[in-house]
VEXDREN-2710 file (C-alpha; in Angstrom, 1 decimal):
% VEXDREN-2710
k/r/px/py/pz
1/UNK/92.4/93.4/104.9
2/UNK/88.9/93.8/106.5
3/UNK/86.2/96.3/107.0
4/UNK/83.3/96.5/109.8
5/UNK/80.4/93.9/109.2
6/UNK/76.8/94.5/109.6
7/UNK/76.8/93.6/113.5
8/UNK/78.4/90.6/112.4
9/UNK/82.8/89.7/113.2
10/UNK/84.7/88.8/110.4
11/UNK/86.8/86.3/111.0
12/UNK/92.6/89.9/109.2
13/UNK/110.5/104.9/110.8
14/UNK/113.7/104.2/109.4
15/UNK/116.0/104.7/112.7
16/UNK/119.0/102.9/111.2
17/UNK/120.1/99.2/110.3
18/UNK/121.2/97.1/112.9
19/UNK/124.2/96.8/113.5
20/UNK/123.3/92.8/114.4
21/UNK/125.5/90.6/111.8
22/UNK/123.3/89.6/108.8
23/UNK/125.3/85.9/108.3
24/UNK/124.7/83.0/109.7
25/UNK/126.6/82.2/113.5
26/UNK/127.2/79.9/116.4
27/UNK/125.8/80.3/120.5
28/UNK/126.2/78.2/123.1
29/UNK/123.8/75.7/123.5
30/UNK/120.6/76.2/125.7
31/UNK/118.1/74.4/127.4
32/UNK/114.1/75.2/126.1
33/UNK/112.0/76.6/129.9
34/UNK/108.8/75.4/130.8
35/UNK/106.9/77.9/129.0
36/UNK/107.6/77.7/125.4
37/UNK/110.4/79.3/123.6
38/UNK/112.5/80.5/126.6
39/UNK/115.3/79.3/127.8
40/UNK/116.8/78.5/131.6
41/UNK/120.3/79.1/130.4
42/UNK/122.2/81.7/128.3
43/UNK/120.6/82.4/125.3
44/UNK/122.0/81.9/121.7
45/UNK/123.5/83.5/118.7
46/UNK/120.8/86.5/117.2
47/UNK/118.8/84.5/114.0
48/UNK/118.3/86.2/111.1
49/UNK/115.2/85.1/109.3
50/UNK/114.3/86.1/105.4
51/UNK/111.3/86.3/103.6
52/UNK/109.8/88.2/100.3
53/UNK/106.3/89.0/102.5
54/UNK/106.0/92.9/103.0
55/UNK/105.2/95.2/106.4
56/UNK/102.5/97.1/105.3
57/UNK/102.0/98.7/109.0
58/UNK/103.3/98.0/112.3
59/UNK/99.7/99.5/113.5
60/UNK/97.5/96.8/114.2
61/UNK/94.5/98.8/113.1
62/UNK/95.7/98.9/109.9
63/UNK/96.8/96.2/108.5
64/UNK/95.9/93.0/107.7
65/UNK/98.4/91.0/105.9
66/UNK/101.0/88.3/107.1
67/UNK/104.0/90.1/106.6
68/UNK/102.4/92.9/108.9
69/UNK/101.0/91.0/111.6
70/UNK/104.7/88.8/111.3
71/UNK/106.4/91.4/113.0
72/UNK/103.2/92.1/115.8
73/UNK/103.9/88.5/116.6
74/UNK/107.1/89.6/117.9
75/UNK/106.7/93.4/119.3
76/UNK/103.1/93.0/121.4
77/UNK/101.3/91.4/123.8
78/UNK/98.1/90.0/124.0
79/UNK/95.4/89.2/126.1
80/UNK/95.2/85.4/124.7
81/UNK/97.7/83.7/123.2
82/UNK/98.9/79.9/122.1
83/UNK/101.7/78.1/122.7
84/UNK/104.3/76.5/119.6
85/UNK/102.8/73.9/118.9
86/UNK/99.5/74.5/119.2
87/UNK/96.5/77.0/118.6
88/UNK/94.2/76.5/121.7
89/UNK/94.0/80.0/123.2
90/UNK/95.8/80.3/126.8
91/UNK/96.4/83.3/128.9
92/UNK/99.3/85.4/127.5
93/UNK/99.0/88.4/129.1
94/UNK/95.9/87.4/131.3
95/UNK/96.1/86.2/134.4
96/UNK/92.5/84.7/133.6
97/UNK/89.7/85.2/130.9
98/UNK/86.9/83.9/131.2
99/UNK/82.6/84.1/130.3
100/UNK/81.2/85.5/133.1
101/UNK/77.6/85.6/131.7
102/UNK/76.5/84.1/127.9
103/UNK/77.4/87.7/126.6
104/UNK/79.8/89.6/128.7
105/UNK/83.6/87.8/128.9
106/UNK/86.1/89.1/131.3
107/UNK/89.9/89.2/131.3
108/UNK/92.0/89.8/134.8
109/UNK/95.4/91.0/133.6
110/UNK/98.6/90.2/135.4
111/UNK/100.3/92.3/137.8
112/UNK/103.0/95.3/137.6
113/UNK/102.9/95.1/133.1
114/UNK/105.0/97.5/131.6
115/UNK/105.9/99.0/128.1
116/UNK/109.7/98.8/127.0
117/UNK/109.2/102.8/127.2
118/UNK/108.2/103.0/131.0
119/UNK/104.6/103.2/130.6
120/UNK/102.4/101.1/132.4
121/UNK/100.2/98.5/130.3
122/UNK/96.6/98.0/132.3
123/UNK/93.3/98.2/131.3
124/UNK/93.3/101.7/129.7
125/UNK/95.8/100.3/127.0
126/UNK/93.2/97.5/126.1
127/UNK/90.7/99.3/125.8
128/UNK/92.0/101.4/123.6
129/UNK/93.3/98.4/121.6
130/UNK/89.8/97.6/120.7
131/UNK/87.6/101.0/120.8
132/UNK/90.2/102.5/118.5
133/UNK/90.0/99.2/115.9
134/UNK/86.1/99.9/116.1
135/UNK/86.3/103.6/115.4
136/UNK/89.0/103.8/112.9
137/UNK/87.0/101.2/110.9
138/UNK/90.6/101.3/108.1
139/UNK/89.5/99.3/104.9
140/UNK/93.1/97.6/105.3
141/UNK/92.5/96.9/108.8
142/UNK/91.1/93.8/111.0
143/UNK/88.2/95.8/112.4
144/UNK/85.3/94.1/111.3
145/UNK/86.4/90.9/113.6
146/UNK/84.7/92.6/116.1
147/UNK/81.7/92.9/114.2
148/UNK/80.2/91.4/117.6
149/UNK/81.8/93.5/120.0
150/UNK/79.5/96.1/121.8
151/UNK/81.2/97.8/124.3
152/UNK/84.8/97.4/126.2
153/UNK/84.8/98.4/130.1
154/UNK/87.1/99.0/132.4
155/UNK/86.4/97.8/136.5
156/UNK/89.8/98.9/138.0
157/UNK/92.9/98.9/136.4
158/UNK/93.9/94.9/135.9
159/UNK/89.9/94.3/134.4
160/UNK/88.6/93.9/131.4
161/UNK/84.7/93.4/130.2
162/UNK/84.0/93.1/126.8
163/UNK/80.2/92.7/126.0
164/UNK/79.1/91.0/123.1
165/UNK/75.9/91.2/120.6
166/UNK/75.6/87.5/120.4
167/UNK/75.7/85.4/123.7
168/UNK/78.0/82.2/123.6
169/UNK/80.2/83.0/120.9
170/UNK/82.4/79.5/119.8
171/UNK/85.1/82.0/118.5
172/UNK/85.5/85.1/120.7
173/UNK/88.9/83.6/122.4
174/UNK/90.0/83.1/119.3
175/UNK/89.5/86.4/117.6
176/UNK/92.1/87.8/121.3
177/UNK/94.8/85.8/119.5
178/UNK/94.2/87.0/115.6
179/UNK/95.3/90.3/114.2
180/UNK/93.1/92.3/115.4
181/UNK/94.3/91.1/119.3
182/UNK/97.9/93.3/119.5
183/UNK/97.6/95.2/122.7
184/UNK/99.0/98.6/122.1
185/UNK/100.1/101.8/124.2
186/UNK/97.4/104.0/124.7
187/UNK/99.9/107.0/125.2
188/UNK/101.6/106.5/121.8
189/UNK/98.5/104.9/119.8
190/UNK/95.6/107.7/119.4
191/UNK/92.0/106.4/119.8
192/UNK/91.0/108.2/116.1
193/UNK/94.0/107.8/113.8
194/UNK/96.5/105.1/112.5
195/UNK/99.9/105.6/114.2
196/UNK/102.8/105.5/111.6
197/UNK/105.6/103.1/112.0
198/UNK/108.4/105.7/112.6
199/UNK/106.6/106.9/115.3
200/UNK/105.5/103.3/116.9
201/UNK/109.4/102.7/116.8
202/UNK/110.3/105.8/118.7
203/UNK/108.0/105.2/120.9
204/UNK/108.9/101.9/122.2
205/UNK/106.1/100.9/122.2
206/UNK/106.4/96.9/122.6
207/UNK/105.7/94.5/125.3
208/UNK/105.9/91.2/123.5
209/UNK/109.2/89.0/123.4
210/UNK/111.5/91.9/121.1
211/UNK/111.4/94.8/120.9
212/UNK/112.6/96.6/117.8
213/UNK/116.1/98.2/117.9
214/UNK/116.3/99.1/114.3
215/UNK/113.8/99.4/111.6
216/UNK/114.5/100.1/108.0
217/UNK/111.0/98.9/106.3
218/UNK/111.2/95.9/104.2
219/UNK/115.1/96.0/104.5
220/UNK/115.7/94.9/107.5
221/UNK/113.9/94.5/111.3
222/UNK/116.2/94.1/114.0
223/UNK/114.9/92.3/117.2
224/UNK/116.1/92.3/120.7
225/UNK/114.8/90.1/123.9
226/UNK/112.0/92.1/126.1
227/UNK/112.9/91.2/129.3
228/UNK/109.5/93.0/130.3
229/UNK/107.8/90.5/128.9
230/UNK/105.4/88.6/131.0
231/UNK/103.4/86.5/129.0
232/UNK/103.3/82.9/128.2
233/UNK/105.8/82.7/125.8
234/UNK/108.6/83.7/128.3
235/UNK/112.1/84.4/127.0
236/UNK/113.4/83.6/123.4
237/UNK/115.6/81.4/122.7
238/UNK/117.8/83.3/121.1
239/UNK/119.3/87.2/122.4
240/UNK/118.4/88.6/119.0
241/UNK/116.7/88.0/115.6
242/UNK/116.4/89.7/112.4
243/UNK/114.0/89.6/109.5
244/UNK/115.6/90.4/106.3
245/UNK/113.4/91.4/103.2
246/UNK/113.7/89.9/99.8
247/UNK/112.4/91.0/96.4
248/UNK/113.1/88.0/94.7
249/UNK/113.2/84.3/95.9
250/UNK/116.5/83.7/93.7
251/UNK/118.3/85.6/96.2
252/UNK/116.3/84.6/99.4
253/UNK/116.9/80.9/98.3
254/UNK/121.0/81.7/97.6
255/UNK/121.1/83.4/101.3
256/UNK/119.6/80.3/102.8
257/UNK/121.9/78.1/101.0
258/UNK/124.9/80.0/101.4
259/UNK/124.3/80.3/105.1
260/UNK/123.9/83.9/105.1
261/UNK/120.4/83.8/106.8
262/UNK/119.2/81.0/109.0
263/UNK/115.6/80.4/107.9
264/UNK/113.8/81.6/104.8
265/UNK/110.0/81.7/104.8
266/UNK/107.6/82.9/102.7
267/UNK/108.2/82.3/99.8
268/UNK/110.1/80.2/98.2
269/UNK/109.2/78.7/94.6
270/UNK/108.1/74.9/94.7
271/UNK/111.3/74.0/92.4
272/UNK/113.6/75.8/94.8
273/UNK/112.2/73.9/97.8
274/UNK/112.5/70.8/95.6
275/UNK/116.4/72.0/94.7
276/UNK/117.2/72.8/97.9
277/UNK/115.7/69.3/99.7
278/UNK/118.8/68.0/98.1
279/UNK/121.4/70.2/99.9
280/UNK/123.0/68.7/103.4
281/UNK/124.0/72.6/104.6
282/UNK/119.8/72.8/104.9
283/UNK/116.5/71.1/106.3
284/UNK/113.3/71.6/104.9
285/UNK/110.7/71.9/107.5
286/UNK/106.8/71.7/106.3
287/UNK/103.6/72.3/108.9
288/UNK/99.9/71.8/108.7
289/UNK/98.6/74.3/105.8
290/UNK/95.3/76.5/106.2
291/UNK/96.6/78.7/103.8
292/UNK/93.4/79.4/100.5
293/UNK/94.3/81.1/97.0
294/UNK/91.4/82.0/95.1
295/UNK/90.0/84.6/92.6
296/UNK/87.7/87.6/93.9
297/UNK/84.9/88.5/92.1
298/UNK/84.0/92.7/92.5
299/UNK/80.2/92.3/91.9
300/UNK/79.9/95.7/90.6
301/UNK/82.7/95.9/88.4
302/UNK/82.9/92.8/86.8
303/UNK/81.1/92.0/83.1
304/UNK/77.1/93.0/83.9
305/UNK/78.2/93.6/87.3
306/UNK/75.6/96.1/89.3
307/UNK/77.7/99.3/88.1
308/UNK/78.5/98.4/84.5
309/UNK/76.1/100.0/81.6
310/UNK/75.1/96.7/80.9
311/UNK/74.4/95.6/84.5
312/UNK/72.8/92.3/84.8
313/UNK/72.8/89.8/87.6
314/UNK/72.0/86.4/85.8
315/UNK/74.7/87.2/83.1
316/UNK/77.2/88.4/85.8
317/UNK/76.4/84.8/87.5
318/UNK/76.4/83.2/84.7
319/UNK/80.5/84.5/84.1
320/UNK/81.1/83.0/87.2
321/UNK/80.2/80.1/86.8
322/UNK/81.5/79.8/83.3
323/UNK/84.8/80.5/85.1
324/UNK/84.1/77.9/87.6
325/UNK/83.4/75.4/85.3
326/UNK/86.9/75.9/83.4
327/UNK/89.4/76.0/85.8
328/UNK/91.9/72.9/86.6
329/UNK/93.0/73.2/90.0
330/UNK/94.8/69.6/89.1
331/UNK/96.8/70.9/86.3
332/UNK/97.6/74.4/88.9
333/UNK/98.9/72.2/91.9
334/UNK/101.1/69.6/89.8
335/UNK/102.6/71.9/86.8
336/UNK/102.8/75.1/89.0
337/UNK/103.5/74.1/92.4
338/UNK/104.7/70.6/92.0
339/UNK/102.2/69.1/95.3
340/UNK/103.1/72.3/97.5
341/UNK/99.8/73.3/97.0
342/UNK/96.4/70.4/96.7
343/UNK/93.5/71.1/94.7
344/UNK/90.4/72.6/97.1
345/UNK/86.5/72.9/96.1
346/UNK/85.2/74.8/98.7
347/UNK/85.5/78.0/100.8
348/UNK/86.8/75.4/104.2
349/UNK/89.7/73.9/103.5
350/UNK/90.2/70.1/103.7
351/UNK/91.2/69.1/107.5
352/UNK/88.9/71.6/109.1
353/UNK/85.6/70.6/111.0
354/UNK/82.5/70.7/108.5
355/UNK/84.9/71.1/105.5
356/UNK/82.4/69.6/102.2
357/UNK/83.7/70.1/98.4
358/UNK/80.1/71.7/96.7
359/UNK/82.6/73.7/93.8
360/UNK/83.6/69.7/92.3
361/UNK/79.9/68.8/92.4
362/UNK/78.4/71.8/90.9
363/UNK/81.0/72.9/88.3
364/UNK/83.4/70.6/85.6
365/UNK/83.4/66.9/85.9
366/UNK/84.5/64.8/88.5
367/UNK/86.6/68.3/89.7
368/UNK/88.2/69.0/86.2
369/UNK/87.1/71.2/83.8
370/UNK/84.3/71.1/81.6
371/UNK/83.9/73.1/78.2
372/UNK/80.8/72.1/77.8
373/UNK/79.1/73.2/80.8
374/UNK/80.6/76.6/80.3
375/UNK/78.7/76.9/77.3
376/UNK/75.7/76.0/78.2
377/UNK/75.8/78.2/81.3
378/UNK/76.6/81.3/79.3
379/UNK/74.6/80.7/76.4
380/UNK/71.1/79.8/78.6
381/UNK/72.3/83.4/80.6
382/UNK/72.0/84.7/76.7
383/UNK/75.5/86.1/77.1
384/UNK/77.8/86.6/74.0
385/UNK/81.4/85.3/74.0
386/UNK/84.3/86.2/74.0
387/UNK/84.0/87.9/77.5
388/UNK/86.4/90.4/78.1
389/UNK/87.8/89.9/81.4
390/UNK/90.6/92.0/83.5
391/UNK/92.2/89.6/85.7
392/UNK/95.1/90.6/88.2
393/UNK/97.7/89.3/90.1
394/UNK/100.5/90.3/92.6
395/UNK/103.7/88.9/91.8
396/UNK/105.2/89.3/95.3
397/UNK/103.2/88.9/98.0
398/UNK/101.9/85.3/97.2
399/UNK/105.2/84.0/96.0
400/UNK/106.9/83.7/92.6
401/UNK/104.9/81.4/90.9
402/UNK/102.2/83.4/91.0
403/UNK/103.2/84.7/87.5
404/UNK/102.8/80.9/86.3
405/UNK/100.1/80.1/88.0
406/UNK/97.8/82.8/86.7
407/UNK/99.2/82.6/83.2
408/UNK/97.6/79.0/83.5
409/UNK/94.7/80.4/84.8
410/UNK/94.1/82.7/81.5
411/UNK/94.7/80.0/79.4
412/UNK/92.2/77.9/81.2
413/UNK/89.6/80.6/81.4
414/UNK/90.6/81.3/77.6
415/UNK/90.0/77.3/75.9
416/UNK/86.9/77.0/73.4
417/UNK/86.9/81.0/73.0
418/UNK/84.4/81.9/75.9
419/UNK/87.0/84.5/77.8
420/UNK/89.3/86.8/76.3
421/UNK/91.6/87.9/79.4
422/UNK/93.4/90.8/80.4
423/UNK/96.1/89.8/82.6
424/UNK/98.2/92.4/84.6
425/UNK/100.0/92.5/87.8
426/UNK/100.8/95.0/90.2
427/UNK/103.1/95.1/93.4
428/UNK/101.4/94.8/96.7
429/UNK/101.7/98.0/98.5
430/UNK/99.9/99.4/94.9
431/UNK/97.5/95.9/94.8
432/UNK/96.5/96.4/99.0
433/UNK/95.2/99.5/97.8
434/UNK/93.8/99.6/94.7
435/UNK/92.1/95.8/94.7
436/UNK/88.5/96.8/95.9
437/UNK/87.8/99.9/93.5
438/UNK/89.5/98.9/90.1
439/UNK/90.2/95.2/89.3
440/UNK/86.9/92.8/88.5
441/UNK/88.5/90.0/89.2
442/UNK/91.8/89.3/91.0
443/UNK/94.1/87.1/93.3
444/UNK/93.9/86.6/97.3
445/UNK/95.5/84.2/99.7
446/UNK/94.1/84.2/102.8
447/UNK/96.0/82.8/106.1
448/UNK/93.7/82.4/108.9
449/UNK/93.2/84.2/111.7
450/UNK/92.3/81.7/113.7
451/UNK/91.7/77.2/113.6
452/UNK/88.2/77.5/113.1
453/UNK/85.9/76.9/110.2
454/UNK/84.2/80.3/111.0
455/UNK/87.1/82.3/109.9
456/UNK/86.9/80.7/106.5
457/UNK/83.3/82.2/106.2
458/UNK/82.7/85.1/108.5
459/UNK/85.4/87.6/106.5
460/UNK/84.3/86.3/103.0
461/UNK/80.4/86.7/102.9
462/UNK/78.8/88.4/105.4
463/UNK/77.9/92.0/104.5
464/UNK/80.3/94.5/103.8
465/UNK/83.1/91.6/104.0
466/UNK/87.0/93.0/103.8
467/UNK/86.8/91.6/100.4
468/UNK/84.5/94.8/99.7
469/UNK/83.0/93.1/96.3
470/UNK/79.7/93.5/96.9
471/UNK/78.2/90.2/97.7
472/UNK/75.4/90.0/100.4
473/UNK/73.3/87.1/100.6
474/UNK/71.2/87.8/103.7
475/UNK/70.3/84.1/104.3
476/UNK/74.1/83.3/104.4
477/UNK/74.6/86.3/106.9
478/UNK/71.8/84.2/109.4
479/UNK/73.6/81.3/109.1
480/UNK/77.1/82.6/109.9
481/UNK/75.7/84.4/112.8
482/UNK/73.9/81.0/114.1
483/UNK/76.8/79.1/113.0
484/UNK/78.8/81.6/115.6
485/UNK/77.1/80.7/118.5
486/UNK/75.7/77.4/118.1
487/UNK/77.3/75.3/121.0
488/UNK/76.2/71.9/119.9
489/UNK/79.3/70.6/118.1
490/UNK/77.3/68.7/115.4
491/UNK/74.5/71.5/114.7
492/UNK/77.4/73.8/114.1
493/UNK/78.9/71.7/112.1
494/UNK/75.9/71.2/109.4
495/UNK/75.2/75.0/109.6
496/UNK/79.1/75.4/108.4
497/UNK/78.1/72.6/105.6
498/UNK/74.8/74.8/104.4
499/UNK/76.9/78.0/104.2
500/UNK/79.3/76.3/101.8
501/UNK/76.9/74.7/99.5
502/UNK/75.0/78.7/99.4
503/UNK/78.0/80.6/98.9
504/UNK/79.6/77.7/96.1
505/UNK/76.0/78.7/94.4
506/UNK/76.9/82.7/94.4
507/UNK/80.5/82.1/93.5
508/UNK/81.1/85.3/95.5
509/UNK/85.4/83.7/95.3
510/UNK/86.6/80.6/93.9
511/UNK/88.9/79.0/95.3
512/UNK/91.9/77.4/93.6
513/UNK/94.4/75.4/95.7
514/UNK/95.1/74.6/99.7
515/UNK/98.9/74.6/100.7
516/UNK/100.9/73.8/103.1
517/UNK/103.7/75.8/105.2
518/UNK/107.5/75.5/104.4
519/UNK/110.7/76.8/105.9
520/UNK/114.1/76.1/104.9
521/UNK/116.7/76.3/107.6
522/UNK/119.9/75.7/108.1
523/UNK/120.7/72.3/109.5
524/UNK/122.5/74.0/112.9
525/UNK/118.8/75.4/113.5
526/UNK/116.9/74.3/116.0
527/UNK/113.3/75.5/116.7
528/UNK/111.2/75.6/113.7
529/UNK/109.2/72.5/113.8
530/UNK/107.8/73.7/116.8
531/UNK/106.1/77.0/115.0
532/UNK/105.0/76.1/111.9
533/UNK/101.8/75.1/113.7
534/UNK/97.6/75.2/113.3
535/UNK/97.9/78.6/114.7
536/UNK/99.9/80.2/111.9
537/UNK/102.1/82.3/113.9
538/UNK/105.9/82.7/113.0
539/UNK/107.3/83.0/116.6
540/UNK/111.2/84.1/116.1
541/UNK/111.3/83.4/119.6
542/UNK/111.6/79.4/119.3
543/UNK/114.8/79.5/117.1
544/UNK/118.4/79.2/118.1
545/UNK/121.3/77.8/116.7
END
């Protein structure tokens, strides 16, 4: 979900149903190889994992969601990588990458790589990778984290140069591993259009751990071992997986129980993670959380937003922080989400490196809500109440409390009379699409692309953000860019502070709650502890049973 940035990076077929069986089985046992999910002996039974998320595209360039770039995890390579259990960038595909001057960083890839479909992977496919993301530019692509890209060259056929804008950028290596870091085949991907995902399955066009044997589009993805593969990873554990789609968690949560599928992520309600804690068939399993839900603001559709008839920026602030001022994230996390999810007041999660709470000391009291405050800020703005707001929400995508969770919101936003609000929800392929030119305000989660403060800030507020709402604050945009390349770790850090305390003053978002990932698997599982990591990728490839 991004768009190109101002010079600036931000920051993300139907050939059949396998035949694979879509119940839980046994496999012989195995023994985990040196280099991650792999295994030294005969691999196990396929795993079937479920989940409500959607595929919006299998083409990296455009998408930008977590059920899209779920699947990439699987099919492609990359030029950087991390291991389970971690999210420091290593070599996946490299053989070594490396700065060889403050602005130009150079990759060497490995010897004799191939695509599943004969073609050879060198440094004609990368290129592409990345020109192609700059050109096509798709609003619901990952583009605009190369907003500091300049130019890709190619040496010889193993090298790689890519020159930067900015000299000693802290997050380049990181931004190899995010979504916009898929290698793809330059003989099936065109450099100037998106590639659709019937023809990227015919194609074969994979060079990750799986490839895809059968695709049927949020139905069911059937995986098998690449034994191409070359990267750091090395072989799954397991000689096949599945990813089965759900449109409701009632059923992903009976599957799971019943055995019928071995692992269901994304999502399951809190009070069916809390029902099914209690069952011995199942384990819950819970890793470190950078996932942020928070309400977007379109600055120019909004009340006295730039293109109303009544455009006016104080009052348009001054909604905001009426909003800010009402909402209890305390009452959201407990009644809603039952802990899954913590309170957060900022745009940096809690846990990160400069992470500071401005939202609990600007707005409410002592990080609850305040009545009173939102009344004085509107009526010193001079703006009448009730505001009429339209507020929406996706009711699959983010999981199904988001139904409760917003209702809360409303009533929140609606205490003392200031906000009348229109509440309406919408399904996600529609909501992708339609989010940036027709609602005012609406829901986002954003999973990182990357463990680093900087993608917390970079794809929010620079200009022309993927949020595409209209907020430019040029003074913020100086300070992300320092923030990028400042290599004193403490200087860095109180540049990330000063771009918090700004942006909590714009309310360009506000954030609502922090959570945590869950998976529930069943208890002959073995694996997923070691991928519900800090780097936020689901790798298939760890699990066997």
């Amino acid at each position: 979900m991004t768009r190109k940035i101002n010079g600036l990076r931000v920051a993300a077929a139907v050939v059949g149903i396998s035949a694979l069986a879509l119940t839980a089985c046994t496999g012989p046992a195995t023994t985990p190889n040196a280099t991650g999910g792999g295994t030294t002996g005969a691999a196990t039974a396929p795993i079937t994992l479920g989940t409500t998320d959607k595929v919006t595209l299998l083409d990296p360039a455009g998408s930008y969601d977590n059920g899209s770039f779920m699947v990439m995890n699987q099919i492609y390579p990359f030029l950087l990588n991390s291991m389970p259990g971690s999210a420091d960038p290593k070599n996946d595909i490299a053989e070594s990458a490396e700065f060889t001057s403050p602005t130009e960083y150079t990759v060497k890839l490995k010897a004799d790589l191939k695509w599943a479909n004969g073609h050879v992977l060198d440094s004609k496919d990368v290129k592409n990778t990345f020109d192609r993301q700059v050109k096509i530019a798709d609003p619901s692509g990952p583009s605009s984290l190369l907003g500091n890209l300049e130019s890709v060259s190619t040496p010889d056929a193993t090298t790689v140069v890519f020159k930067l804008k900015s000299g000693n950028d802290q997050t380049w290596p990181q931004v190899l591993t995010s979504p916009v870091g898929p290698i793809v085949d330059d003989e099936v991907f065109p450099a100037d259009k998106i590639v659709s995902d019937e023809d990227i399955v015919a194609g074969k066009a994979f060079a990750g751990q799986y490839t895809i044997e059968s695709y049927a589009k949020n139905s069911l993805v059937s995986f098998k071992a690449y034994d191409g593969y070359k990267g750091m990873l090395g072989a799954p554990a397991n000689t096949a997986a599945n990813i089965k789609y759900y449109a409701d968690s009632n059923n992903l949560k009976l599957d799971v129980q019943q055995g019928n599928i071995d692992v269901a992520w994304r999502s399951l309600s809190p009070t069916d993670v809390d029902s099914l804690s209690k069952e011995s068939k199942v384990k819950i399993h819970k890793g470190p959380g950078g996932e942020l839900r928070y309400i977007v603001f379109n600055f120019d559709i909004m009340p006295f937003g730039a293109k109303t008839s009544d455009a006016d920026p104080a009052k348009s602030l001054a909604v905001r922080q009426a909003a800010a001022n009402l909402v209890d994230r305390e009452a959201i996390a407990n009644d809603v989400y039952k802990g899954t999810y913590l309170p957060v007041y900022s745009y940096v999660p809690q846990g990160f490196t400069g992470a500071i709470e401005p939202l609990k000391e600007l707005y409410g009291q002592d990080g609850g809500p305040s009545l009173d405050k939102a009344k004085a800020v509107l009526e010193a703005a001079g703006v009448t109440t009730p505001i009429d707001l339209k507020l929406q929400y996706n009711p699959d995508h983010y999981g199904p409390s988001s139904g409760d969770e917003y209702a809360k919101v409303k009533a929140q936003l609606e205490t003392g009379g200031l906000f009348k609000v229109d509440l309406q929800s919408t399904e996600w392929v529609t909501y992708q699409k339609s989010r940036v030119t027709d609602y005012p305000a609406y829901q986002l989660g954003w999973f990182p692309d990357y463990s680093d403060a900087d993608n917390y800030l970079t794809p929010f507020f620079a200009k022309d953000n993927f949020l595409g709402n209209g907020y430019d604050n040029p003074e913020v945009g100086k300070l992300i860019n320092e923030q990028r390349v400042e290599t004193d770790p403490a200087k860095r850090t109180a540049l990330i502070e000063q771009i918090q305390t700004k942006v909590a003053g714009d309310l360009s978002t506000l954030p609502l709650l922090q959570g945590a990932q869950v998976a529930v698997a069943g208890a002959d599982v073995t694996g997923v502890e070691k991928t519900l990591d800090a780097s936020f990728k689901f790798r298939l490839g760890v699990l066997a049973k």
